[in-house]
N, C-alpha and C positions, 0 to 999 in steps of 0.2 A: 449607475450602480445604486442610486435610491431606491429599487425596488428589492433591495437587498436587505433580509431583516438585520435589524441592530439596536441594542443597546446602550447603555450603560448607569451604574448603580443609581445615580442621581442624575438633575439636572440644574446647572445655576441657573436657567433661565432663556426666554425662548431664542437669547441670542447664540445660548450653548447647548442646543440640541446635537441628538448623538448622530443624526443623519448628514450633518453639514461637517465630519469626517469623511462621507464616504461621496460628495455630491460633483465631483469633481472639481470642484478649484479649490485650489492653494493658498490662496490671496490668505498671508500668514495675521492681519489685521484683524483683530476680535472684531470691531463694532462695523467691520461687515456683513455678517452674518455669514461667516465661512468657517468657523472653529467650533468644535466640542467642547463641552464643560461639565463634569459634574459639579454639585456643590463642596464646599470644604467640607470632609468627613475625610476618616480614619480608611485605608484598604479599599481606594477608588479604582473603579474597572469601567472598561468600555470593550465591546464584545461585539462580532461581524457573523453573520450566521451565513455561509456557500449556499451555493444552492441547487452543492453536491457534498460529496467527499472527493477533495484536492489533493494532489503532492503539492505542497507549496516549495516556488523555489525561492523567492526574496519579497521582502518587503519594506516598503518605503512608507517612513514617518515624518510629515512636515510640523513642526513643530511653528508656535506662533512670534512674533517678532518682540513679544513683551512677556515677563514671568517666564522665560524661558527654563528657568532650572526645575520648573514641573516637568519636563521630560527626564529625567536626571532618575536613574535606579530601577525605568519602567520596562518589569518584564513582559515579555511576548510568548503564550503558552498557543497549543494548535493541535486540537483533537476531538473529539465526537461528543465526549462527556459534559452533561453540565451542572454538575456534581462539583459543591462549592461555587455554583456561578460559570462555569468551565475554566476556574482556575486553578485545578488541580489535574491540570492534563499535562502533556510535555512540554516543555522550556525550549522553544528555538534561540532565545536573546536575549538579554538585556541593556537597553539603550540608555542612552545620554546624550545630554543636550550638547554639541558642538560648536564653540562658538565661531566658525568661521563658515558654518554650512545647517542653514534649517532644515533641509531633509536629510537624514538617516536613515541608509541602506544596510539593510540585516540578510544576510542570509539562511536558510534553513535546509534546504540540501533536500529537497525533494518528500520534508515531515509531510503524513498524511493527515488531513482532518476537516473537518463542518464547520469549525466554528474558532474562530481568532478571537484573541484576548490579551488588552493591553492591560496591566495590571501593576499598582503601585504598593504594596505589602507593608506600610508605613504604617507604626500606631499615631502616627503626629498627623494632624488632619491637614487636610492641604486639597486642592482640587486639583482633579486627571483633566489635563486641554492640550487639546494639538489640534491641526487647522487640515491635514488627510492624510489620509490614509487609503496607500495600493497595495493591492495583494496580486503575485505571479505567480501563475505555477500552472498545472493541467486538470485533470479529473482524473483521478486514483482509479486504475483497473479495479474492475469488481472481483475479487475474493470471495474464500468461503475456507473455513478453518475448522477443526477440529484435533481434542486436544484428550490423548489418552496416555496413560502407562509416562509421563511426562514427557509425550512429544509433541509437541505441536505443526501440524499437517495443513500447509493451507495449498489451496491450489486459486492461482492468478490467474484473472480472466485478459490477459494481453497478448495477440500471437507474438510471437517472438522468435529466431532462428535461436540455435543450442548456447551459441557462444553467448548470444546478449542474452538468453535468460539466465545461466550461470551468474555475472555479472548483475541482473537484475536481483535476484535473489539474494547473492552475495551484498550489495548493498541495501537491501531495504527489509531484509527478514533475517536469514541464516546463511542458507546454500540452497541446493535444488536438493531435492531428493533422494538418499540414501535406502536403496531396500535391505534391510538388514536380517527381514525375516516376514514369517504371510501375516504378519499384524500390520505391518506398515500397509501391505497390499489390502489388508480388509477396511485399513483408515481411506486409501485411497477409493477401492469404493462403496463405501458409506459416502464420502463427501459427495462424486458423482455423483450418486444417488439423488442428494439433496440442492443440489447444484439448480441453483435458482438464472441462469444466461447461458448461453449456447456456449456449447466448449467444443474443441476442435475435435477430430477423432482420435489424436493421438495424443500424448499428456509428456511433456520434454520430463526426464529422472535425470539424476548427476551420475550418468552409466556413460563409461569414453575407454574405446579401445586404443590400444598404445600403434602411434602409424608403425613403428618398426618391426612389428608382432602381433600375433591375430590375443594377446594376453587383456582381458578386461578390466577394468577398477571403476571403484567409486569414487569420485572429485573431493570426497571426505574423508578422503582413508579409510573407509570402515572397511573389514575383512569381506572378501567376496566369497561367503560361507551361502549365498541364498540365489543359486545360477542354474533355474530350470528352466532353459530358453525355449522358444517356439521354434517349433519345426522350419515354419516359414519365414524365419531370422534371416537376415542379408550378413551374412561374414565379412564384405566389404568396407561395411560401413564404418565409421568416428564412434557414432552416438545413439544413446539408448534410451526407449518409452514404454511409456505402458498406456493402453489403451483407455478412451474415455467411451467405447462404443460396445462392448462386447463382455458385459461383466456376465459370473459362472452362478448357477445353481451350487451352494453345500453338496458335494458327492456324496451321494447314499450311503448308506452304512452298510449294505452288504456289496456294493461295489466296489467303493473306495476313490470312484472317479466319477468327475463336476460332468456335469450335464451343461452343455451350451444353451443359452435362451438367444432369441433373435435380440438382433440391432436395434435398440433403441432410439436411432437417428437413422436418416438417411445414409445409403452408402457415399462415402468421398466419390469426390471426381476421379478418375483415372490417374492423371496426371498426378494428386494427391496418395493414394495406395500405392501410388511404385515411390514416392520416395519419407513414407514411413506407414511400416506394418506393425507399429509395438501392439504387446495385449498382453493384460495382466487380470488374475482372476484371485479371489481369496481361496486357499485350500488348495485349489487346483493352479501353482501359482505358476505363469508363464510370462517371461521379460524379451522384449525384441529387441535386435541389433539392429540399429535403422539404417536406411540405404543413404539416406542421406540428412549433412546438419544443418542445410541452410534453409528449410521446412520452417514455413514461420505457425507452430505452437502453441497452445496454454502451456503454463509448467507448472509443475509439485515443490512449493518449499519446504521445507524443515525450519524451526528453531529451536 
């Protein structure tokens, strides 16, 4: 993990350098040369830069076998900004020294972000030391968001079947997708548009027919005021998308109807088109019943 940039505000000295946090041992003894140190000063930090953007799921602080009450109050923030030093990003923790255990295990539940940061907010000066520091967690799907009329629209670059994006979305944004009207459909493609990683052909929305009746809803409750399906919709089907391949020309003005442009991607595999035909276009707005929900997907969230 040494090749992992890192920081922190100061240094006491070359036995407290900020990379003998990250160097893999533990050995909680200063005059090892295995512990970080800044100098005694006021609002001490030490900071890990990914060498992506992570969901972090936990992380573990060994604290050193002496002066141990400098871990005492030390919070853990984790996000892309480094604005303030990256101490003004989100708060996964706040730790404390244990006396019957040198490492302290924090969980953070999957926060996304580039850059960790241990950080002590004390005007009383005192030196930031702990002897390593692990970070767990994966690389955060690529995203792309956009934010109009106060909605914010991202779409997740992770395939997914319907159920676990609901659930994805529910936990790490809003929900999935609510069309509530062709603005939402023009934010969706604008994002496509700009969509900088391959997206599937079909885009998961929080559209779920009732099994006991062919009746639709939104997983949001919003009013299903915005239901101009495709011709080529599957009645069958749970679950509903909209297209990331087949966005519409503005309908002319003495026509009143969108003009199709070709497919900006390759056509899916077969096997893919028979079990999701969603398509959605601004103006000319069209929502598919998909054939099927275990199609593993990008999806649309909302917050």
């Amino acid at each position: 993990m040494t090749s992992y940039p890192n920081r922190q505000s100061s240094t006491y000295s070359n036995l407290g350098k900020a990379e003998h946090a990250i160097d893999g041992n533990s050995d909680p003894e200063w005059k090892h040369y295995s512990c970080s140190s800044t100098a005694y000063e006021t609002k001490p930090w030490w900071r890990l830069e990914l060498p992506g953007v992570y969901r972090v799921s936990e992380i573990q602080v060994t604290n050193r076998n002496a002066k141990r009450k400098r871990l005492n109050s030390v919070e853990i923030f984790i996000g892309n900004s480094l604005v303030n030093n990256g101490n003004d990003n989100p708060r996964c923790a706040i730790i404390n020294d244990d006396p019957g255990c040198l490492t302290q295990t924090v969980k953070c539940w999957g926060m996304a972000g580039r850059f960790i940061n241990l950080y002590r907010s004390f005007d009383v000066a005192d030196a930031l030391t702990f002897c390593e520091v692990k970070v767990y967690g994966e690389p955060a799907a690529p995203s792309m968001s956009i934010q109009k009329m106060g909605r914010n629209i991202t779409i997740v670059g992770t395939r997914l079947c319907w159920s676990d994006a609901l659930l994805y979305c529910r936990d790490s944004h809003w929900d999935l997708l609510s069309l509530i009207g062709p603005e939402d459909q023009e934010m969706i493609d604008e994002l496509v548009a700009r969509a900088t990683f391959p997206l599937t052909s079909q885009l998961w929305v929080g559209l779920r027919r009732s099994p006991s009746g062919s009746s639709w809803f939104w997983m949001s409750g919003d009013p299903m005021d915005f239901t101009r399906w495709d011709e080529g919709s599957h009645h069958s089907s749970l679950c509903g998308g909209t297209s990331s391949q087949m966005p519409y020309f503005p309908p002319p003005p003495d026509t009143g109807r969108g003009h199709i442009r070709p497919p900006t991607h390759s056509p899916p595999p077969e096997r893919e088109r028979k079990s999701a035909t969603a398509i959605g276009a601004p103006r000319l707005c069209k929502t598919r019943k998909l054939k099927g929900c275990n199609a593993r997907y990008h999806r649309v969230s909302s917050r």
